[in-house]
C-alpha positions in Angstrom: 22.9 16.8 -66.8 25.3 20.2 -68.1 28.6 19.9 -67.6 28.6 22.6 -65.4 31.7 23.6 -63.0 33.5 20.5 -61.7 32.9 20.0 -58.0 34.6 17.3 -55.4 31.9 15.8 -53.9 31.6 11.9 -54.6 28.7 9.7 -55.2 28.0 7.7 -51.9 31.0 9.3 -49.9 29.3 12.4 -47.8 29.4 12.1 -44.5 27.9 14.9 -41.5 31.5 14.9 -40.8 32.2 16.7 -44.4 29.2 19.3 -45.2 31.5 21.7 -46.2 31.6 19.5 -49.3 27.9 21.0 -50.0 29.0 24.3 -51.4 27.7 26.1 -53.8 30.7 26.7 -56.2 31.0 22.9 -56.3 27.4 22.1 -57.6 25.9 21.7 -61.6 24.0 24.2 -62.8 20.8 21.9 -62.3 21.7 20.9 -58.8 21.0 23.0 -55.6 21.3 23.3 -52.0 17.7 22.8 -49.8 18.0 23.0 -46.5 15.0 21.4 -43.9 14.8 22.5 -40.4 15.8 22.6 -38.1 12.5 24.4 -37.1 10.0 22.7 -39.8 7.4 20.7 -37.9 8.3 17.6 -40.4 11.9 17.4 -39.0 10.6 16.4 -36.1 12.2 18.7 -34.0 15.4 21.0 -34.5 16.8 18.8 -37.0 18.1 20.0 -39.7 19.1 18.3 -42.7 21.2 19.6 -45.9 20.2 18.3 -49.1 21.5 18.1 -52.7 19.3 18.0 -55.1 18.9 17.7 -58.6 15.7 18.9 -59.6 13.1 17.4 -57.1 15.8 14.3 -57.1 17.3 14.0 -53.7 21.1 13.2 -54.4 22.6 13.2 -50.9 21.3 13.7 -47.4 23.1 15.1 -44.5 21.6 16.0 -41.2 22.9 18.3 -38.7 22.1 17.7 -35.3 23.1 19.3 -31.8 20.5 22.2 -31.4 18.9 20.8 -28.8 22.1 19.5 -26.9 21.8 19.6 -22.7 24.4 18.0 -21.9 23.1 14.7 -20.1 26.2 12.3 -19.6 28.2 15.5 -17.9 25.3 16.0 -15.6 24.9 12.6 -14.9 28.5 12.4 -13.2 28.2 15.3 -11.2 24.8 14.1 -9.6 23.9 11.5 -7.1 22.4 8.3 -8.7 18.5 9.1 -7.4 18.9 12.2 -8.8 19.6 11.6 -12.2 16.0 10.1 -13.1 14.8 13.9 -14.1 17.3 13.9 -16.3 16.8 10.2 -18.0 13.2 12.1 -18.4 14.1 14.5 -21.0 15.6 12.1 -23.4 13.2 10.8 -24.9 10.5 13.0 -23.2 7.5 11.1 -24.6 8.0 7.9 -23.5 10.3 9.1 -20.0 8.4 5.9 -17.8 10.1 3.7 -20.4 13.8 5.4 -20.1 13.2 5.5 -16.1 12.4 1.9 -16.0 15.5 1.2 -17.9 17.9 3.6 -16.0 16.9 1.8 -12.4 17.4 -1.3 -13.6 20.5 -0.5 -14.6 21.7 0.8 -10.8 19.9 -1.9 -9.1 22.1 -4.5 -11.3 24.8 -2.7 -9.9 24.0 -2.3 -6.5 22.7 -6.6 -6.5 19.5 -5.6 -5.4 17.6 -6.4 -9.0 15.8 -9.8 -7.6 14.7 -8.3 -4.8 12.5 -6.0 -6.0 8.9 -6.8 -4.9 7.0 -8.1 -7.8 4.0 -5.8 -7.0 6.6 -3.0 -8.2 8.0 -4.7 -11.4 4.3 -5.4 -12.4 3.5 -1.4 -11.8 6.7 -0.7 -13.6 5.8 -2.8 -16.5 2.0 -1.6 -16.2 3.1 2.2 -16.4 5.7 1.7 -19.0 3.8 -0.2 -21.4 1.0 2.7 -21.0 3.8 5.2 -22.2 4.7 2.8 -25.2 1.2 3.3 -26.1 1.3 7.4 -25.9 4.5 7.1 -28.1 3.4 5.0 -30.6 0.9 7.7 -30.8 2.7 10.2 -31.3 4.7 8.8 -34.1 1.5 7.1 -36.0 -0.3 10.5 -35.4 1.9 13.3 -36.6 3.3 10.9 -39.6 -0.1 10.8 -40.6 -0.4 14.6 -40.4 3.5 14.7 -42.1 1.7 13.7 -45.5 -1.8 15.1 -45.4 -3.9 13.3 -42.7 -4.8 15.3 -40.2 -8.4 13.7 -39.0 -6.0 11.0 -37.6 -3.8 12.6 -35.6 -7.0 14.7 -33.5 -8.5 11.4 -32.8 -4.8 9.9 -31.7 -4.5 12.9 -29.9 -8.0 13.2 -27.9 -7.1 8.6 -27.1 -3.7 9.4 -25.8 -5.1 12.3 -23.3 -6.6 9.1 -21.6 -3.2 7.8 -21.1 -1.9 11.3 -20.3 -4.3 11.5 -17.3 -3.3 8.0 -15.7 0.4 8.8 -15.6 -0.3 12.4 -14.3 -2.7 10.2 -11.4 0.0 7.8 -10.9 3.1 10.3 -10.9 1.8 14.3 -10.0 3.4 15.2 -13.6 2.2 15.4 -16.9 5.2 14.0 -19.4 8.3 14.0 -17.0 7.4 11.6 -14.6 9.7 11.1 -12.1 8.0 7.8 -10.8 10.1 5.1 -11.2 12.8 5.4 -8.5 15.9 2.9 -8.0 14.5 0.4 -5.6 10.8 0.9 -6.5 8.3 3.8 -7.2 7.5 7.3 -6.4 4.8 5.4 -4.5 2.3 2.8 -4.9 -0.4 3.2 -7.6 -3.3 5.4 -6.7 -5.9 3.5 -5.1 -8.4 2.7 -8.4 -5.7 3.1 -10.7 -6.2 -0.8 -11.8 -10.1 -0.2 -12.3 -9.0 2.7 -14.8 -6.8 1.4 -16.4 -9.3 -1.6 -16.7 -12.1 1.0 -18.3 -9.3 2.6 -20.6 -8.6 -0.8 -22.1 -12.2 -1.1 -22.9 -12.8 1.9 -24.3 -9.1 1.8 -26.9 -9.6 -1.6 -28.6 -12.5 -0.5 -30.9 -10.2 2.8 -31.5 -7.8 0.5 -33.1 -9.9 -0.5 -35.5 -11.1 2.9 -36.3 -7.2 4.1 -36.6 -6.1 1.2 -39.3 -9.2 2.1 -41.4 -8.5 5.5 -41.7 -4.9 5.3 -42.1 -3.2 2.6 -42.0 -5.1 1.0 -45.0 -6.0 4.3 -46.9 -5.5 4.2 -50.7 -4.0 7.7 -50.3 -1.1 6.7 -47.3 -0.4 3.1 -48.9 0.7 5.2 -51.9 2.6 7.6 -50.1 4.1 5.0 -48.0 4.5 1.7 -49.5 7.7 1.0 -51.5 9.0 4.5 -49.8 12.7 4.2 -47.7 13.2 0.9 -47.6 15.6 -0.2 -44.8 17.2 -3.7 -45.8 17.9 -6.1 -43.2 21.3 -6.6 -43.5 22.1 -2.2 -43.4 19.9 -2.2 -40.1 21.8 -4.4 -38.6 25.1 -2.9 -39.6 24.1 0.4 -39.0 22.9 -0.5 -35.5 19.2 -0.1 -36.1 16.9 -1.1 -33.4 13.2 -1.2 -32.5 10.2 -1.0 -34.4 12.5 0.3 -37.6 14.6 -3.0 -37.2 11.5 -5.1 -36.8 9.7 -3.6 -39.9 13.0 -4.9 -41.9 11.8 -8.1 -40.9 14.2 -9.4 -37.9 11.7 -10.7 -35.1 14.4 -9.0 -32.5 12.8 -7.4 -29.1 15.0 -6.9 -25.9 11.5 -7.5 -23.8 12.2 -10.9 -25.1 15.6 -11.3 -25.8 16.9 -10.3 -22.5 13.7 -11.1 -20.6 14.2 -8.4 -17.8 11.6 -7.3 -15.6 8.6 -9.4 -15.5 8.5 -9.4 -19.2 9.2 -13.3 -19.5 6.0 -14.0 -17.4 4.1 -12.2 -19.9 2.2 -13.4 -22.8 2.9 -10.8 -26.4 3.8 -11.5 -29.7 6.6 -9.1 -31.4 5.5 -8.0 -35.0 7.6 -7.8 -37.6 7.5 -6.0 -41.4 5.8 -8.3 -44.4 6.1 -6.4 -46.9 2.4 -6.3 -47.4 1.8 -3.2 -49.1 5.3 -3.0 -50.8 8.1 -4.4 -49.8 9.7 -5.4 -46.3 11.0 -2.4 -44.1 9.3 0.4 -46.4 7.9 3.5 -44.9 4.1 1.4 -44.2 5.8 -1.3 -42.6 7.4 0.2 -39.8 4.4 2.0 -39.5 2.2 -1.2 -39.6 4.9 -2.5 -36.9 4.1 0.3 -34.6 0.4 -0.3 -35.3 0.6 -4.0 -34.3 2.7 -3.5 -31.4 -0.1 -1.2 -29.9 -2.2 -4.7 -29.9 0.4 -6.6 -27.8 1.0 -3.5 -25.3 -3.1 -3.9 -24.1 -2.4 -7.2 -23.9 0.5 -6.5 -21.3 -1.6 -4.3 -19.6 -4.1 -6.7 -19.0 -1.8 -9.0 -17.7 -0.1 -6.9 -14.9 -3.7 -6.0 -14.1 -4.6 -9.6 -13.2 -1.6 -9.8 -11.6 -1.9 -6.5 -9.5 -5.7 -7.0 -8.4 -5.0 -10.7 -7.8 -1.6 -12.4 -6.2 0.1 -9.2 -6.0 -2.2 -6.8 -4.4 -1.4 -3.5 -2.6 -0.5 -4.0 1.0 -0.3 -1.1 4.2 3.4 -1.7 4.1 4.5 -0.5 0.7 8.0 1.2 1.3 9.1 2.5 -2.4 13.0 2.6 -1.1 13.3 -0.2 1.6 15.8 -1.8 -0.5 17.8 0.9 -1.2 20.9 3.2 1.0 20.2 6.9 1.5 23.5 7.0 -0.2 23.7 5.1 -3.1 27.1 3.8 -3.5 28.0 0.8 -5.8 31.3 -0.7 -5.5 33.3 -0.6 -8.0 32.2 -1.9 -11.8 31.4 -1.1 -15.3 27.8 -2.3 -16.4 26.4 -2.3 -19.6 22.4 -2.5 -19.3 19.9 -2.0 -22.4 15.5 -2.1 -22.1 13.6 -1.8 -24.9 11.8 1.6 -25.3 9.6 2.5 -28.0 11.4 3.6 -30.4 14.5 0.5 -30.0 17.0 -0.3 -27.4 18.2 2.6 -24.7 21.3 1.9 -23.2 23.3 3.2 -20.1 27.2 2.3 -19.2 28.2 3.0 -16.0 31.2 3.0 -14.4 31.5 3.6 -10.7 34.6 3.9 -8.6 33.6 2.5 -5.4 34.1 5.9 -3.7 31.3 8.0 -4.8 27.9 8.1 -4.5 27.4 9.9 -8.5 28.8 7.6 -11.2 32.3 8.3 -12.5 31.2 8.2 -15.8 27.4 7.8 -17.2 26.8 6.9 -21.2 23.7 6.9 -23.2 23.2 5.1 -25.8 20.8 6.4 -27.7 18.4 4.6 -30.2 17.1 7.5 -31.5 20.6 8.9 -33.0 21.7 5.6 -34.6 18.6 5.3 -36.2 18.3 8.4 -37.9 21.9 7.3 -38.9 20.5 5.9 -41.8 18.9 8.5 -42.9 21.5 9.1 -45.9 21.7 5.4 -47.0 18.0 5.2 -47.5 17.1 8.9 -49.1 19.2 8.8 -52.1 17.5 9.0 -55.8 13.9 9.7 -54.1 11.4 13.1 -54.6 11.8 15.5 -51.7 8.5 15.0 -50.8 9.3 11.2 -50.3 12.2 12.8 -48.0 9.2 14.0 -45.6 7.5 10.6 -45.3 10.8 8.7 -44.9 11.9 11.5 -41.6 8.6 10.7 -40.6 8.7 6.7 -40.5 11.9 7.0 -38.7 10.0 8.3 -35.1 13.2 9.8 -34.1 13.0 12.6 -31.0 15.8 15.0 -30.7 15.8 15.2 -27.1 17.3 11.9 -26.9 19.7 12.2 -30.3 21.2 15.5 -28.9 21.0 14.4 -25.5 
């Protein structure tokens, strides 16, 4: 490397707090500035991330986030509680059944009315939700593939999740931002049918599976680009706060489904995949890949569960009242609460704090699983090719709705 013009910044000690350390006066004359996003389509969104390079070495990593920013906590305490469920939508907006189902839990803890809710309606949430896991997992499996050259895959995830796409809308009146999962119950029952669907859905996905892993999962071409690629060790995604599928592929059997057992979840028969390290080593890029893969398996088999259940001791009756339970005004008294579901892509959080007085909370945070994970993105990008950069954004599923929420 030429001596060059001496410059401040420090092996290992750049943070997104400090990018003004990233200037040019202060590089070598072989390193550079490149900067990705925060419009490329491999960012994932408006992210954009500032990287030094030496040659096509990547040195240090810094992302920039906040384009997308709305705003959610400060609009959650100026709102009423039933009327902050649009807004839980848009965080992360492919999988907004999942953040709804965590969010109502989360005010019916509060309000002591979680063990009341008829178990027709926690089967339907659980049924809906696991549906949306499945259109998320899609979406990450699919445009990672197209990230590094595989685009077959991602039209034939695409034209499989429309299926899914088409049940919510049935179930809900809305395409992505649902809406349907209220505190206290549903929007409204499921569509008479909707089980039989679902039913010939399930059918017709299980021999897709297969089709997906052999032309990606196990292709020569994304093994190679994959395997060995941003690996996450155990011990820095637990440190770093990493949850989910990317903590799972690092090989720590940890899902809140289980762990916490909310819902109907503990009634349910599902395994929780972990990283093996069978292509390269444990918590690479293929791993947490492989981990999303797998966990597709498991959410058909939770879907045929709460189908059982609904078309057998928990059938729709004439009475179905989606907010019996609940107050016109929702008013809890006054608490903090701490409650956390597992979403797709890790654990979604929400801390409330209500003042007894008030029907909005006094003060709503999200904790996102989204921005801690892509936390790591520095840690795990250093002394790789930029192109290995791509795959490792990629692997990481992150949306930005929910990290600049």
């Amino acid at each position: 490397m030429s001596k060059g013009i001496q410059y401040q910044y420090k092996e290992g000690n750049l943070s997104a707090s400090e990018p003004n350390k990233l200037k040019a006066e202060n590089l070598h004359s072989e390193e550079m500035i490149l900067n990705l996003g925060p419009q490329h389509p491999s960012t994932h969104g408006v992210l954009r991330l500032e990287v030094l390079m030496e040659g096509e070495i990547v040195k240090e990593v810094v992302p920039h986030i906040g384009y997308l920013h709305r705003c959610f906590e400060k609009h959650a305490e100026n709102l009423p509680y039933n009327q902050i469920i649009p807004f839980v939508d848009r965080l992360d907006y492919v999988a907004a059944m999942n953040n709804e189902h965590v969010y109502a839990m989360g005010v019916e803890r509060m309000l002591g009315i979680e063990e009341q809710i008829p178990k027709r309606v926690e089967y339907a949430r659980v049924l809906v939700a696991e549906l949306n896991r499945i259109a998320s997992h899609f979406i990450a499996i699919g445009t990672y593939g197209m990230d590094i050259g595989a685009f077959t895959p991602f039209f034939w995830i695409m034209r499989d999740r429309e299926h899914i796409m088409r049940l919510l809308e049935w179930a809900s009146g809305a395409r992505l931002l649902y809406n349907y999962i209220w505190i206290g119950g549903l929007f409204y029952d499921l569509p008479i049918g909707f089980e039989e669907k679902c039913e010939e859905f399930v059918r017709y996905i299980k021999p897709k599976f297969q089709e997906l892993e052999e032309i990606l999962i196990n292709n020569k071409i994304f093994i190679d680009r994959t395997a060995n690629v941003g690996v996450l060790p155990l011990d820095l995604a637990i440190n770093c706060g990493v949850t989910g599928p990317m903590l799972r592929a690092s090989g720590l059997r940890y899902d809140l489904r289980r762990v916490d057992g909310y819902s109907v979840y503990p009634a349910l028969d599902f395994e929780v995949p972990i990283g093996e390290g069978k292509m390269g080593k444990v918590g690479d890029c293929w791993d947490r890949t492989y981990v999303r893969y797998l966990e597709l398996h498991e959410s058909i088999k939770i879907i045929e569960q709460c189908l059982v259940q609904l078309k057998g001791d928990h059938k729709r009756t004439r009475d179905f009242d989606p907010q019996a339970l609940v107050p016109k005004k929702i008013r809890p008294k006054m608490q903090d609460l701490y409650v956390r579901g597992e979403i797709p892509k890790g654990e979604l959080g929400f801390f409330f704090r209500a003042d007894g007085r008030n029907d909005f909370p006094f003060r709503c945070k999200c904790r996102s699983c989204s921005f801690v994970n892509l936390s790591v993105l520095p840690e795990i990008s250093k002394g790789i090719l930029v192109a290995d950069l791509i795959a490792i954004i990629g692997s990481l599923d992150v949306v930005m709705g929910e990290v600049d929420r």
